[in-house]
FIROGU-269229 format. One record per residue (C-alpha): residue in three letters; z, x, y. Coordinates in steps of 0.5 Angstrom, whole numbers, plus 2048, in hexadecimal, padded with zeros to 3 digits. Example, Ala and Ser with C-alpha at 12.3 -4.5 7.8 and 13.67 -1.06 7.14 Angstrom:
ALA8108197F7;SER80E81B7FE;
//
This chain:
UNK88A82B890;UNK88282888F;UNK87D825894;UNK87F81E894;UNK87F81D89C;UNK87882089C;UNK87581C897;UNK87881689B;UNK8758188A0;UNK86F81989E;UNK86E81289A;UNK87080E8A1;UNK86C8128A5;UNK8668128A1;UNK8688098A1;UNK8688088A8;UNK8628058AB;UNK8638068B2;UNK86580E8B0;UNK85F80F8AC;UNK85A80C8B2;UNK85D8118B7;UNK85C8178B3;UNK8568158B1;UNK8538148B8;UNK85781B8BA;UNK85381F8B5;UNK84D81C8B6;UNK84D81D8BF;UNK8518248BF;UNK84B8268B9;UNK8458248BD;UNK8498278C3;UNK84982E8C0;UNK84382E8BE;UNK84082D8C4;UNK8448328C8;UNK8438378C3;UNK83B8358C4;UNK83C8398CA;UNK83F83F8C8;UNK83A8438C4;UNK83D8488C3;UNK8458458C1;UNK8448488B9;UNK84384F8BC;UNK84A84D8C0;UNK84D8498BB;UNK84D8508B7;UNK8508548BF;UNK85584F8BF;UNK8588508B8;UNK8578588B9;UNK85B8578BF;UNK8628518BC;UNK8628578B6;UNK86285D8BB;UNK8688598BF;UNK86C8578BA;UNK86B85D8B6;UNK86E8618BC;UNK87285C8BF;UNK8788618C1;UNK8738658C6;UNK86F85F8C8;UNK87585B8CA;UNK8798628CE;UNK8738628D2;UNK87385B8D3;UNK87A8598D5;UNK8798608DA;UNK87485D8DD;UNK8788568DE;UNK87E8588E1;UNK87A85D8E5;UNK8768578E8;UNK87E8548E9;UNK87E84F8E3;UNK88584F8DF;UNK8838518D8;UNK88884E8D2;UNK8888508CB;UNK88B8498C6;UNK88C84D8BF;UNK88C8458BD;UNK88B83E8BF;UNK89383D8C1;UNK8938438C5;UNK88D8418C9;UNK89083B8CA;UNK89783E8CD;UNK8928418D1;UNK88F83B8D5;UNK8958398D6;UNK89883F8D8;UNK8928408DD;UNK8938388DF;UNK89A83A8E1;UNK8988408E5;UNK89483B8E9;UNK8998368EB;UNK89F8368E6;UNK8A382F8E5;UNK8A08288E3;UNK89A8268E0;UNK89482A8E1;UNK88C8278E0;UNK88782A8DC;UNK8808298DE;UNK87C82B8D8;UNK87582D8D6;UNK87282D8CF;UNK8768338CA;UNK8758348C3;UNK87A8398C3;UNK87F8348C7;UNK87E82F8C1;UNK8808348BC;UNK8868378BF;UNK88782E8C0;UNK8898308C8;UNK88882A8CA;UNK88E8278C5;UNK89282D8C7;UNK89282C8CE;UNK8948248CE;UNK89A8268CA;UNK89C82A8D0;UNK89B8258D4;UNK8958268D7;UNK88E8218D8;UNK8888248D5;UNK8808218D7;UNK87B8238D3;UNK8758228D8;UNK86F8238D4;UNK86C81C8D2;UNK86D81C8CB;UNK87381F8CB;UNK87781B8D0;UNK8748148CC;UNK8778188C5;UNK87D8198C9;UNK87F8128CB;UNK87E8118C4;UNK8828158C1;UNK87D8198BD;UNK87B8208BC;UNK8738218BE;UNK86F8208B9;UNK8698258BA;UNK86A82C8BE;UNK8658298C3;UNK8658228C3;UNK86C8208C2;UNK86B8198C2;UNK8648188BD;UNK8688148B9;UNK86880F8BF;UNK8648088C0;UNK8648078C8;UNK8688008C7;UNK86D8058C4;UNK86E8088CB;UNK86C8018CE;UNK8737FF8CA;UNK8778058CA;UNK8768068D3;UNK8787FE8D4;UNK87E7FF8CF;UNK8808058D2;UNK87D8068DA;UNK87E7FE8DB;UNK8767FE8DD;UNK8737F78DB;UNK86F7F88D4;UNK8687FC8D4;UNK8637FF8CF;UNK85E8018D5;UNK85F8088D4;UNK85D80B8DB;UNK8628068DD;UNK8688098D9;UNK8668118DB;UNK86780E8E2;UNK86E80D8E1;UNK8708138DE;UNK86D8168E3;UNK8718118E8;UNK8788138E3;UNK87881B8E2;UNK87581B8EA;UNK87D81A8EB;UNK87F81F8E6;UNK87B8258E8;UNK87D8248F0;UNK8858248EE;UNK8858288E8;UNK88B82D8E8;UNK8878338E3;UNK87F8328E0;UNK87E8348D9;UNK8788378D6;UNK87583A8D0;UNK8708408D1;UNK86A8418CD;UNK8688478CF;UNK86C84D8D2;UNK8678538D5;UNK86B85A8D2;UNK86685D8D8;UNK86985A8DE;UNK86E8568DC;UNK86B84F8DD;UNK86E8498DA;UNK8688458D8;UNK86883C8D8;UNK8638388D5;UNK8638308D7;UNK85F82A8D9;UNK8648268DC;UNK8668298E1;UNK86D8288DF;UNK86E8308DD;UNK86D8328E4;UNK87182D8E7;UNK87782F8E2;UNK8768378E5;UNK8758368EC;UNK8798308EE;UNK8808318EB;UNK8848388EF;UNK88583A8E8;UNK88083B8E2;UNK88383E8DB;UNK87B8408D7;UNK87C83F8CF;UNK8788448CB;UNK8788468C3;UNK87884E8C3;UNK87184E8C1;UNK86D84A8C6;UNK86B8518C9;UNK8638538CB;UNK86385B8CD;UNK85E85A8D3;UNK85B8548D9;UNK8548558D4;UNK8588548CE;UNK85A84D8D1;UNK85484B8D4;UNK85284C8CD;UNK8588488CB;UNK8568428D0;UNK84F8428CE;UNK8528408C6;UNK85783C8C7;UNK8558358CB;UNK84F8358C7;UNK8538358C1;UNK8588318C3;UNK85582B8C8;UNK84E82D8C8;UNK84E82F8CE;UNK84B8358D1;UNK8518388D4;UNK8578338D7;UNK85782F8DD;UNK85D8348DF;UNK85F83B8DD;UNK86583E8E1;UNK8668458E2;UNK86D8478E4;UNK86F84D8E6;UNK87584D8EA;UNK87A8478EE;UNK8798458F4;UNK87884B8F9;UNK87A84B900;UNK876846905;UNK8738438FE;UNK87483A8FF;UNK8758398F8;UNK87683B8F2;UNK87D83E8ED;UNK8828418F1;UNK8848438EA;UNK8808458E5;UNK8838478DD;UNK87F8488D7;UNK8838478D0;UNK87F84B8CB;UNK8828488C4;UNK88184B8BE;UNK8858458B8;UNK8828488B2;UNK87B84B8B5;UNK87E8528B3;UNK8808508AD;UNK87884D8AC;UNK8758538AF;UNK8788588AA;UNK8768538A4;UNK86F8508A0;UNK86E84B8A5;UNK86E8508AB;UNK86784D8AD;UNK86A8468AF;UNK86C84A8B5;UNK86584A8B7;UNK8658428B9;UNK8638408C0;UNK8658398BF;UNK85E8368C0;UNK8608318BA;UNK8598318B8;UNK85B8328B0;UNK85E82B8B1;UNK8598288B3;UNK85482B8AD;UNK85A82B8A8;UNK8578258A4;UNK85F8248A1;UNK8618238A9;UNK85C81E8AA;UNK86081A8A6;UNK86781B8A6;UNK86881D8AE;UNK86C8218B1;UNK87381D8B0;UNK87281E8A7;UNK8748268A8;UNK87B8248A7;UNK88182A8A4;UNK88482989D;UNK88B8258A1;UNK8858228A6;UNK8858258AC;UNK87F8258AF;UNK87982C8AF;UNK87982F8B5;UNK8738318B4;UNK86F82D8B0;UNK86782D8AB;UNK8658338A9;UNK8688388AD;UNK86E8348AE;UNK86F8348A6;UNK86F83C8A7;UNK87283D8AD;UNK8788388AD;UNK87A83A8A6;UNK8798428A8;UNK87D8428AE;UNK88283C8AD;UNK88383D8A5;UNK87F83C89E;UNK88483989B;UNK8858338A0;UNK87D8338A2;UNK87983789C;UNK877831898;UNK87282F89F;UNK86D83389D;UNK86C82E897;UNK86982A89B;UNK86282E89C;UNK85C82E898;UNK85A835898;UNK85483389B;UNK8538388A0;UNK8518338A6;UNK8588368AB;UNK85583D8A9;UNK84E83B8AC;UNK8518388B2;UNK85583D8B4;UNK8548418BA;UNK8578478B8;UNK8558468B1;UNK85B8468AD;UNK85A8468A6;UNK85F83F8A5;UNK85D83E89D;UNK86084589C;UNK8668438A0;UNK86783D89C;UNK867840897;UNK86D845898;UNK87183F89A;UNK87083D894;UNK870842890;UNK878843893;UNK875849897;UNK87984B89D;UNK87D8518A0;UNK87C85689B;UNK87B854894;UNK87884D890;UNK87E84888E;UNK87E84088C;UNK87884188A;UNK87483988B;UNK879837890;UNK878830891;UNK87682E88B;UNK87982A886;UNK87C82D880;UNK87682987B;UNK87282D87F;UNK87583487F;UNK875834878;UNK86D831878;UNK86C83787B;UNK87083C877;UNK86D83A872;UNK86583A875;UNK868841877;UNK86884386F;UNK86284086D;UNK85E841873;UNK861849871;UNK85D84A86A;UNK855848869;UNK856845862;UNK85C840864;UNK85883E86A;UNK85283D865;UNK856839860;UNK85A835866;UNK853833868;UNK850831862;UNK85782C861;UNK85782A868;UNK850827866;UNK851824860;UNK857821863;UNK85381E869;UNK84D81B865;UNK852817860;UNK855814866;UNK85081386A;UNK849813866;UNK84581086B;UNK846813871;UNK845818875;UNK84C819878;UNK853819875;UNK858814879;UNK85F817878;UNK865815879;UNK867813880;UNK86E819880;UNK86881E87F;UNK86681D886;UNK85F81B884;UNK85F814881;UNK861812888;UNK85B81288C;UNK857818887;UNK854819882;UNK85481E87E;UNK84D82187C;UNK84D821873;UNK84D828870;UNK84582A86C;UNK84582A865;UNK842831866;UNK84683686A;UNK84283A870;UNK84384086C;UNK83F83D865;UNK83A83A869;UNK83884186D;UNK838844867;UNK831840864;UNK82E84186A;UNK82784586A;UNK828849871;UNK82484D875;UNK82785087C;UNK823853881;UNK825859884;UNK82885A889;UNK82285D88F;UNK82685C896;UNK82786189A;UNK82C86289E;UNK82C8648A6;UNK82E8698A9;UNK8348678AD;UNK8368608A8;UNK83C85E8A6;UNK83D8638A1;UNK83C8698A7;UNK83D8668AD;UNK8438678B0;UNK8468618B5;UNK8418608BC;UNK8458608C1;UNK8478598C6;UNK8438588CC;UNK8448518CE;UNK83E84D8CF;UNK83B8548D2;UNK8348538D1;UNK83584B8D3;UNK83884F8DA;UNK8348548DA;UNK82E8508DC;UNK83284B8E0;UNK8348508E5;UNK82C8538E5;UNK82A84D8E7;UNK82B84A8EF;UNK8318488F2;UNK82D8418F2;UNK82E8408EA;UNK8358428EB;UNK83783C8EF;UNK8328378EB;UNK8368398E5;UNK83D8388E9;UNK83A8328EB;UNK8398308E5;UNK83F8328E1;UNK84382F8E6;UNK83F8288E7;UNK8408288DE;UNK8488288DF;UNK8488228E5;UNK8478268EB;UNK8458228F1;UNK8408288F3;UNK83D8298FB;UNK83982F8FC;UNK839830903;UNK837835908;UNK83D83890D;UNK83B835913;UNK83C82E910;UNK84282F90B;UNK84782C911;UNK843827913;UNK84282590B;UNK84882690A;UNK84C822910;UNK84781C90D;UNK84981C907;UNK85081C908;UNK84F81690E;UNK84B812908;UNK851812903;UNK856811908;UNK85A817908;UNK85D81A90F;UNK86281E90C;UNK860825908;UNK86582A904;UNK862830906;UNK861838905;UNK86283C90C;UNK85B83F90C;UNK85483C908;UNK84F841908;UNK84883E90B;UNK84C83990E;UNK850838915;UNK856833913;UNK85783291B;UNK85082E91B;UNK85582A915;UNK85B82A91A;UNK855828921;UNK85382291D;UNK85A81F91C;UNK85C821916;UNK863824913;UNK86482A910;UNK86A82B90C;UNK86C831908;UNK872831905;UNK87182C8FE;UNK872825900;UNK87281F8FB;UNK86F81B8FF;UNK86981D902;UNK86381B8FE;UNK85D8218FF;UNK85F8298FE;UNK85982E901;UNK8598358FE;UNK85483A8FE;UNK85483F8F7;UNK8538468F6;UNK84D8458F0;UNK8498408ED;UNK8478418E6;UNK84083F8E4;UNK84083E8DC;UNK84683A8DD;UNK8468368E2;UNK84E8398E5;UNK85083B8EC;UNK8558408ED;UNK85A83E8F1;UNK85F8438F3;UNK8668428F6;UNK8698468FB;UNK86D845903;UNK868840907;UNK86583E8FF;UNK86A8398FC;UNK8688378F5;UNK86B8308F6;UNK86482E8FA;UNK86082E8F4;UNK86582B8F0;UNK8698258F3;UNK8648218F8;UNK85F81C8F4;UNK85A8208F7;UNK8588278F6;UNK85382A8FB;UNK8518308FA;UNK84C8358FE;UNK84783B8FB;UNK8448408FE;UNK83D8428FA;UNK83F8498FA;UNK8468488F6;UNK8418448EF;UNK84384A8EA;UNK8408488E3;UNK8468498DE;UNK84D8488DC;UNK84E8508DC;UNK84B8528E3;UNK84F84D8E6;UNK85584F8E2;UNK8548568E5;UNK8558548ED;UNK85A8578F0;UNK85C8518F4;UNK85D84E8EC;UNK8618548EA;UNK8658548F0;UNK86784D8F1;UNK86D84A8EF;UNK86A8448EC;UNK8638438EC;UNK86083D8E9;UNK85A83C8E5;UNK8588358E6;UNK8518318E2;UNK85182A8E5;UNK8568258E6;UNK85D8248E2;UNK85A8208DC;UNK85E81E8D5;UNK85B81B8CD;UNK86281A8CB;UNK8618128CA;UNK85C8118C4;UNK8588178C7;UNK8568138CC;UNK8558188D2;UNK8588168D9;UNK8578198E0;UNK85C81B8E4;UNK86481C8E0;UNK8688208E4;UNK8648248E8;UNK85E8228ED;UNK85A81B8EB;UNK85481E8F0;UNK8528258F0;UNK84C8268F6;UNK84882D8F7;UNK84582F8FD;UNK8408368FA;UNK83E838901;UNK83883D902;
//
């Protein structure tokens, strides 16, 4: 079988306008993006290196690491599955379904997962009978269109707003509009229903904690913590080598992937999840099960495409491949059609890797081998090298179908390159007829034009072969070599030894030595730069303030916590206001308090617990959270560590409102979560 489909593919791709102005604007924003918030780590190449060290220490004891872990997870009350494949993975969620309330249809609110797209969950599940909703943005659009995501990141790039325009007034009723915030508003409207009546949420994870046994959700909708904390059922989807072994190598993690992914410094909500819902707890699962699937990752651990298994799913090489930015998402096709679960560089190794070489080997064609997805990597996988196994037909244990995806011309072009290239005197003689034969076909310039089956006569050049060899030429040349006079220094690269990882340890350092003032300022400023609207008060005022505030948007009703350190919520209740603490969709405005602040990034650590239902800084429009000086900490790791983190059931880390840039890469407050995020930093 050839490549045909993938050929087609890429010639439509490349001759649709409307496609070629959507990546091109992807490229550009999510380039400019990384840039930027990579600008603000100075030390990300030292960490890019620690988080390559750590993915090849998981995945090569990845037998340990997942014992220690799965302990962990059903110590903490969490059913832990194991799913050999994607069919058993799926009898599995539909087993748990059953458990759960057995006869009849069942709804499953779904959160983005790549997984859950290479086992086809959601096509399995609607044969059973059962609805599906992806509540992602652009997963949900690609799915009223009957579509496979286009990107691991922005499912729907390849998308103009007048596309969603038309496909929500075919498929919603709405009246036609282009006006994106006006079309995020009704999905949020629409999946508020599904999130509120769903029988199971389904979630990935990105990562899993061997140490504590915590699973790990990274999103900035808000639609990944309604499926996990709404719904009385949440099964987690997660491949076997999404495992970090400690909080510090997450924190790590954290600090590479939205930077890498969304140009973000860290996600609007990072959740971690501990156990179910625990008695006296307002929200949360009642049940929470992990499927920890493996389809095919054994099989790609134990061959020569082994570092794929270090993919945190940032998408980042997409957006550098200059292949993926013209072609898109939806050209990765098999050899019988099917859509790449995985698509661009990484894809191209992982979906033939886990999914076959023979159906999606020929992928990795569609590569420049310029090495720009191995630059943009954050955990500096050496993509070219893995793309050129896949060529080479190295999977398993052995090479095999040697030029997979390559026409027969082709292979025996490359055969016979192989001879020649093989003896000096044949390549020489090669050179010299290759010259001739280009001078007499094209004299008077510098480039031959080939014909258009070679590839190169379609939109190339080929560069015309000199008279005079390399090899001649240096041979008459007169030349004098400098000696080589640079030392080495002690501790270079040839001695030195890998330094060991401390984050940011120098930046923290001096922070932590300065006054708690410049903490707060660098809160305040971290928080202001992601749409906070900030008030620094003193205690005596806070109730005042607040109780002013809330009377001046007109909101008499409050999802509260219990108890808010710093603030006597009776002063609330005394002045008319309603305090409910059970999750109610009605009511506009949640308060809490938080367990930390984190100063480099801008993000409260909101914690749940009996008296702290998570759903008050989820559900309302408005957000209004309340910060003790004393609980600013400078980084990610430090607030990892606190106990009120570790023993929680859930806990949210959230920076900013919801917000979401998954039409044309146009950002939007406020999807799924609150539109309005208000601190109150009391000193």
């Amino acid at each position: 079988m050839t490549a045909t489909r993938f050929r087609e593919q890429i010639r439509s791709a490349i001759a649709n306008d409307s496609l070629q102005a959507a990546l091109d604007a992807n490229a550009s924003r999510r380039a400019s993006g990384r840039d930027a918030a990579f600008g603000s780590l100075p030390d990300w190449r030292e960490r890019r290196q620690r988080a390559h060290a750590i993915r090849a220490q998981v995945v090569s004891n990845l037998d340990q690491y997942q014992t220690a872990f799965e302990a962990k997870v059903t110590g903490n009350g969490i059913r832990v599955h194991r799913a050999p494949d994607a069919a058993q993975a799926v009898e599995l969620v539909l087993a748990i379904a059953e458990a759960f309330r057995a006869g009849g249809d069942k709804l499953f609110a779904k959160s983005k997962s790549m997984v859950s797209e290479e086992i086809e969950l959601n096509r399995r599940l609607e044969e059973r009978g059962h609805r599906v909703v992806e509540t992602d943005l652009g997963e949900y659009i690609v799915q009223l269109r009957g579509e496979k995501p286009a990107h691991i990141i922005t499912p729907a790039v390849h998308l103009r707003r007048q596309d969603v325009g038309q496909l929500f007034s075919d498929k919603l009723g709405t009246p036609f509009s282009d006006d994106i915030p006006a079309l995020t508003a009704t999905a949020r409207k629409v999946l508020r229903a599904v999130f509120l009546t769903a029988d199971v949420g389904v979630s990935g994870v990105n990562f899993g904690v061997a140490e504590t046994g915590t699973l790990c959700i990274v999103t900035n909708e808000g639609n990944g913590r309604m499926v996990t904390t709404l719904p009385p059922i949440h099964i987690a989807l997660m491949g076997m080598e999404r495992l970090v072994p400690t909080l510090d190598d997450l924190a790590l993690m954290l600090s590479l992937l939205p930077r890498s992914a969304t140009g973000q410094k860290i996600s609007v909500y990072t959740q971690l999840i501990h156990s179910p819902r625990r008695n006296g707890e307002q929200d949360g699962a009642a049940e929470r099960h992990l499927i920890i699937i493996d389809n095919g990752r054994s099989r790609l651990r134990a061959s020569p495409l082994k570092e794929a298994l270090y993919c945190i799913r940032c998408g980042a090489c997409l957006n550098a491949c200059p292949v993926f930015r013209e072609i898109g998402g939806h050209a990765y096709v098999g050899l019988d059609g099917t859509p790449a679960p995985y698509p661009g560089p990484i894809g191209s190794v992982v979906s033939p890797g886990l999914l076959g070489l023979q159906k999606f080997g020929h992928l990795a064609q569609a590569s420049s081998l310029c090495g720009a997805c191995k630059d943009a990597c954050p955990v500096d996988i050496d993509l070219p090298k893995l793309l050129i196994r896949v060529r080479a037909g190295m999977h398993e244990s052995a090479p095999m179908n040697q030029g997979i995806g390559l026409s027969l011309t082709s292979r025996i072009g490359l055969q016979v390159y192989g001879v020649i290239g093989s003896s000096s005197v044949l390549f020489a003689g090669a050179q010299k007829l290759g010259a001739l034969a280009s001078h007499l076909i094209s004299p008077s310039s510098r480039w031959l034009r080939l014909p258009a089956f070679t590839g190169w006569g379609v939109s190339k050049d080929f560069p015309r072969p000199a008279r005079r060899p390399f090899r001649q030429r240096w041979a008459g040349t007169s030349r004098t070599i400098a000696p080589h006079t640079a030392e080495i220094e002690p501790g270079g690269p040839e001695t030195s030894s890998p330094r060991p990882y401390e984050p940011a340890a120098k930046e923290a350092a001096v922070e932590r030595a300065r006054p708690s003032a410049a903490l707060v300022d660098r809160l305040v400023t971290e928080i202001t730069d992601v749409g906070v609207e900030t008030y620094r008060v003193r205690s005596s005022e806070l109730p005042t303030r607040l109780i002013t505030f809330l009377r001046g948007r007109g909101l008499d009703s409050l999802l509260a916590w219990d108890e808010i350190e710093g603030l006597d919520l009776a002063s609330l209740a005394d002045a008319g206001f309603r305090l409910v603490r059970s999750p109610d969709p009605a009511i506009r405005a949640g308060i809490t308090g938080c367990a930390a602040a984190i100063a480099e990034t801008g993000t409260l650590v909101v914690p749940g617990g009996s008296g702290q239902p998570l759903t008050a800084s989820l559900l309302p429009d408005v957000h209004v959270a309340v910060i003790q000086t004393r609980q600013i900490v400078w980084s990610l790791e430090e607030a990892l560590r606190l106990e009120a983190v570790i023993q929680s059931a859930a806990t949210a880390l959230i920076t900013g409102p919801s917000r979401t840039a998954d039409i044309e890469m146009t950002l939007t407050i406020g999807v799924h979560g609150p539109k309005e995020l208000i601190a109150y930093i009391v000193e």
